[in-house]
C-alpha atoms as a printed R data frame, in Angstrom:
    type eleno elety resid chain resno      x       y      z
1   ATOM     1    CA   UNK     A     1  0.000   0.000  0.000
2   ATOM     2    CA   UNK     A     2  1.092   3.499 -0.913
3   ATOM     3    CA   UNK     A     3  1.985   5.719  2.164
4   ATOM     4    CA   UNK     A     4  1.844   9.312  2.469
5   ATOM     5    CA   UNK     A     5  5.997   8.599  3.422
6   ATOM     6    CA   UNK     A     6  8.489   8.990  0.955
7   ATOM     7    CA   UNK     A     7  8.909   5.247 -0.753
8   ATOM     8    CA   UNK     A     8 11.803   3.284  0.069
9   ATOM     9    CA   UNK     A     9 13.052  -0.275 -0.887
10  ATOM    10    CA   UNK     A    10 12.552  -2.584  1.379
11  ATOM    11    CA   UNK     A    11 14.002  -6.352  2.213
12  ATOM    12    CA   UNK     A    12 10.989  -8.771  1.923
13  ATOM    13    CA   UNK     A    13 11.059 -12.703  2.001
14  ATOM    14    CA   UNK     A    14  8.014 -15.171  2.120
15  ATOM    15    CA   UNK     A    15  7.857 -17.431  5.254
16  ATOM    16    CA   UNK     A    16  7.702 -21.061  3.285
17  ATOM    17    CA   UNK     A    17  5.267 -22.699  5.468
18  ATOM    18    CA   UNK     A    18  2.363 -20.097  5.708
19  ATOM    19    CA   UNK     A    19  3.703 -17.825  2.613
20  ATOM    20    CA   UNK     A    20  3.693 -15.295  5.128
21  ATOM    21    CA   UNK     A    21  5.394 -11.971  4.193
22  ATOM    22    CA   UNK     A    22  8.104 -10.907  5.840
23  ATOM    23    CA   UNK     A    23 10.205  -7.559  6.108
24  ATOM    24    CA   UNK     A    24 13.916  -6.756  7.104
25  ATOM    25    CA   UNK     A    25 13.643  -4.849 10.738
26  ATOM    26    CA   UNK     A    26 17.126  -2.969 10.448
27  ATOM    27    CA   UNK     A    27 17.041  -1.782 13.963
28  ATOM    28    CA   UNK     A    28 15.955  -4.967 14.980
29  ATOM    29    CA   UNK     A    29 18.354  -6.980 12.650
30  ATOM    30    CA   UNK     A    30 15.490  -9.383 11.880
31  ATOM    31    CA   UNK     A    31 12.830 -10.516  9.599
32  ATOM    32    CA   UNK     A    32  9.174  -9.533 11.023
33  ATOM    33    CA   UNK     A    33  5.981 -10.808 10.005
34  ATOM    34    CA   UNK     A    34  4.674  -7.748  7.473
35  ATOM    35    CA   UNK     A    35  1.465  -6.632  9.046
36  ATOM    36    CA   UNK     A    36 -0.095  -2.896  7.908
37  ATOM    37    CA   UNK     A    37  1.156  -1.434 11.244
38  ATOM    38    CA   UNK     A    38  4.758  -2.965 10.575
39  ATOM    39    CA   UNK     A    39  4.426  -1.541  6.957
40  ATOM    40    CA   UNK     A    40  4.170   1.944  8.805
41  ATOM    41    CA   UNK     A    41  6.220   1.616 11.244
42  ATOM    42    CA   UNK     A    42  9.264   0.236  8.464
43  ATOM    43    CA   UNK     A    43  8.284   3.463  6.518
44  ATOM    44    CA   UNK     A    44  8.840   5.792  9.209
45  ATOM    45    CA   UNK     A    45 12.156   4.361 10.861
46  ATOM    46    CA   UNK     A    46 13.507   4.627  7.058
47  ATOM    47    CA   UNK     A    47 11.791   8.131  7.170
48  ATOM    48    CA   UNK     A    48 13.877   8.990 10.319
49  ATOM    49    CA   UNK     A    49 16.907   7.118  9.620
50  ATOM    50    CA   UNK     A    50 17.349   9.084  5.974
51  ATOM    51    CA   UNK     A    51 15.246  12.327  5.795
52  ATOM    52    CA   UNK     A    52 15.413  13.280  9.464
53  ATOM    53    CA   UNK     A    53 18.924  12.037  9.931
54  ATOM    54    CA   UNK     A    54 18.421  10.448 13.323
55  ATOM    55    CA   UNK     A    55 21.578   7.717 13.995
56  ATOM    56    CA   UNK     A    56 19.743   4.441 14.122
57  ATOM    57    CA   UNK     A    57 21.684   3.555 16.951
58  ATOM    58    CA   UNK     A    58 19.562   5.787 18.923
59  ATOM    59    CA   UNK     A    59 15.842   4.537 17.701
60  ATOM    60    CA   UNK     A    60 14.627   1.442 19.726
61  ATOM    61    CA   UNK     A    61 11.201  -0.468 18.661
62  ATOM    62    CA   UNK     A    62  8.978  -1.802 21.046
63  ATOM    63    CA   UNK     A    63 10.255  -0.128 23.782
64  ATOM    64    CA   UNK     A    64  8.902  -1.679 26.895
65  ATOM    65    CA   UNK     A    65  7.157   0.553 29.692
66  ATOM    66    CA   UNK     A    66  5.512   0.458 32.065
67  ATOM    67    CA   UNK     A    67  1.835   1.759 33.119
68  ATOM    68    CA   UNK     A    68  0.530   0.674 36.822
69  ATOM    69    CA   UNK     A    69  0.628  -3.145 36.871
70  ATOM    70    CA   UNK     A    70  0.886  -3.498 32.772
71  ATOM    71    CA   UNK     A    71  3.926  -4.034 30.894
72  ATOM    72    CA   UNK     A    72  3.443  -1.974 27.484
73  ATOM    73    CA   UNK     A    73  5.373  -1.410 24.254
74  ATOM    74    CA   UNK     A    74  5.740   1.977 22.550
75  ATOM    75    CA   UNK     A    75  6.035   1.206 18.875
76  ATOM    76    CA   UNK     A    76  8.909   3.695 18.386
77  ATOM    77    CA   UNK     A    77 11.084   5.751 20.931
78  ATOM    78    CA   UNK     A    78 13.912   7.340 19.693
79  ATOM    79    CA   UNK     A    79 16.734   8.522 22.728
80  ATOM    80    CA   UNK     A    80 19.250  11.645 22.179
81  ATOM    81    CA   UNK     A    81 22.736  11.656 22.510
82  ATOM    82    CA   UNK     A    82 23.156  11.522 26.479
83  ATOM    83    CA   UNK     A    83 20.181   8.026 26.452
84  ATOM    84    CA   UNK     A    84 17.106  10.718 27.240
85  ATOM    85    CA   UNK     A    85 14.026   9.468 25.855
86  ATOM    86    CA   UNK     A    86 12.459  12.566 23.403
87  ATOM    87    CA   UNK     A    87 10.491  11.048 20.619
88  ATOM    88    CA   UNK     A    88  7.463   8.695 20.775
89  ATOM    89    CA   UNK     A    89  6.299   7.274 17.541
90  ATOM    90    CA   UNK     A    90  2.976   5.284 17.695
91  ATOM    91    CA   UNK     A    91  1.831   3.745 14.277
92  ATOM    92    CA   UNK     A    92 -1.440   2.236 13.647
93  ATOM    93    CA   UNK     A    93 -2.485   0.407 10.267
94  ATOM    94    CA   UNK     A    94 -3.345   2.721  7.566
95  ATOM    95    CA   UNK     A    95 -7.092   1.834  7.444
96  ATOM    96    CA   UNK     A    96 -7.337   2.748 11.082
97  ATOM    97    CA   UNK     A    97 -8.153   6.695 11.564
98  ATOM    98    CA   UNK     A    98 -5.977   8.917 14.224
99  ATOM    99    CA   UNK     A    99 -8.774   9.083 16.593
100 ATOM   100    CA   UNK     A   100 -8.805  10.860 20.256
101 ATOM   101    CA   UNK     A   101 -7.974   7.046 21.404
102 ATOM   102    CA   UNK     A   102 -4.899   6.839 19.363
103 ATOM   103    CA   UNK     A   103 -3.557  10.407 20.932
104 ATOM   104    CA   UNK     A   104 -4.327   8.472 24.522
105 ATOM   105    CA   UNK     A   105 -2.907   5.970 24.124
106 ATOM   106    CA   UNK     A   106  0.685   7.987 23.249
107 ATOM   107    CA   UNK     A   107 -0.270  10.607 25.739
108 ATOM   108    CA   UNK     A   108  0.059   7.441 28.432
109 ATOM   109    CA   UNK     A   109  2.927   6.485 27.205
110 ATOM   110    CA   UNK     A   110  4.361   9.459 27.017
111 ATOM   111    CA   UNK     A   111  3.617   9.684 31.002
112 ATOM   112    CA   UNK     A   112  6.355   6.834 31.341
113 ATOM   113    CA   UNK     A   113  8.458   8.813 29.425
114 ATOM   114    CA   UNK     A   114  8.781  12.089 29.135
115 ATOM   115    CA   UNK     A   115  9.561  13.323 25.501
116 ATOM   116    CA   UNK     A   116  9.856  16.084 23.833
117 ATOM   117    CA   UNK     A   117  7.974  15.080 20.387
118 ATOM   118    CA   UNK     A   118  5.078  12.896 19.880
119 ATOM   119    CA   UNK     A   119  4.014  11.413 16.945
120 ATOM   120    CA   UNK     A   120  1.453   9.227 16.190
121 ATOM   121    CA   UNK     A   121  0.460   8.213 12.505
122 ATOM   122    CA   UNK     A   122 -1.285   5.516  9.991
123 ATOM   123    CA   UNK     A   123  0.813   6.129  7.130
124 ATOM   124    CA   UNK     A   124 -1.375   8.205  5.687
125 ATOM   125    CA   UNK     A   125 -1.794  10.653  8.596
126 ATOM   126    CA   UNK     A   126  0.849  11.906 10.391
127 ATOM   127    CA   UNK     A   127  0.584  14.040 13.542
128 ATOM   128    CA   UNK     A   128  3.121  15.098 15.966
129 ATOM   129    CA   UNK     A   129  3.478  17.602 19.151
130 ATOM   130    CA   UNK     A   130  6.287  19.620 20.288
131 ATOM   131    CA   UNK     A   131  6.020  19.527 24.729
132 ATOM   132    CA   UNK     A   132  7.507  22.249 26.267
133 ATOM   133    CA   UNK     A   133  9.088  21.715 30.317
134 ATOM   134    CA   UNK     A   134  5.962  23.558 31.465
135 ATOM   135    CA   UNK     A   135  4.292  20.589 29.592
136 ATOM   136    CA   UNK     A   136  2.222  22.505 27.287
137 ATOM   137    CA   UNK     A   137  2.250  21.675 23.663
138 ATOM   138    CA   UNK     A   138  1.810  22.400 19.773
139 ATOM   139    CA   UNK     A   139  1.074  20.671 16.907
140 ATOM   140    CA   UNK     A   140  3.765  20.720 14.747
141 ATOM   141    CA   UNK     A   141  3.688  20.963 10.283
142 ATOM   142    CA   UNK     A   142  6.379  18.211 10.551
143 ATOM   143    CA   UNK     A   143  9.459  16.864 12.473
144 ATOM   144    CA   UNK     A   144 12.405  18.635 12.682
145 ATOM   145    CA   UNK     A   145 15.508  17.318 11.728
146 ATOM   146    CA   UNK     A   146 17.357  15.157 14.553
147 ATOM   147    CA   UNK     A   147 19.910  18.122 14.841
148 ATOM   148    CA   UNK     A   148 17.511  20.727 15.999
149 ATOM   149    CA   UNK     A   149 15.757  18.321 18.516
């Protein structure tokens, strides 16, 4: 499916068993099963990784967190220079809309940690928030490049 992402080429195998489709995770360093939201999420860390010029040795996926009792995973979380958390990607499939649940959703996560940018897109919407310390916020046109984070 076409994205509203710049389009990149992508490592993809079939699973022989189930013919299920699989795509090269190069943070990960591993194949993983190609579902929509994985389709997204690929696009974006390429999106990061070339056009916003964020060193992929600071993006981790699934980051695990933490909310009361629950373990949780933040689809994207990218850490600056010194290992501070400041941006939280959440991806969704792109037939599922960016609805007040989807901004929740981040807005918990982003209670475990405290970034400065969050983004939460389906591919074919992106939105993203610049927090300020006080902790109030505005929507941003795009991200900025890593350099200016």
């Amino acid at each position: 499916m076409k994205l509203n992402l710049p389009e990149y080429h992508f490592e993809l195998k079939s699973q022989t068993a189930e013919q299920k489709k699989l795509i090269y995770d190069t943070i990960r360093k591993k194949f993983i099963p190609l579902t929509p939201e994985e389709w997204v999420r690929q696009h974006w860390l390429r999106y990061m990784i070339e056009e916003l010029q964020v060193p992929a040795s600071l993006i981790a996926v699934e980051a695990g967190l933490k909310l009361g009792r629950l373990q949780k995973r933040a689809d994207v979380v990218v850490y600056n220079n010194t290992g501070a958390p400041i941006l939280l990607l959440e991806c969704k499939a792109p037939g599922i809309p960016i609805s007040r649940d989807t901004f929740e959703q981040a807005a918990r996560y982003r209670m475990q940690l405290p970034v400065k940018y969050m983004c939460v897109s389906n591919g074919l919407q992106h939105f993203c928030c610049a927090f300020s310390d006080s902790g109030s916020y505005e929507f941003l046109d795009g991200v900025p490049l890593f350099d200016k984070w």
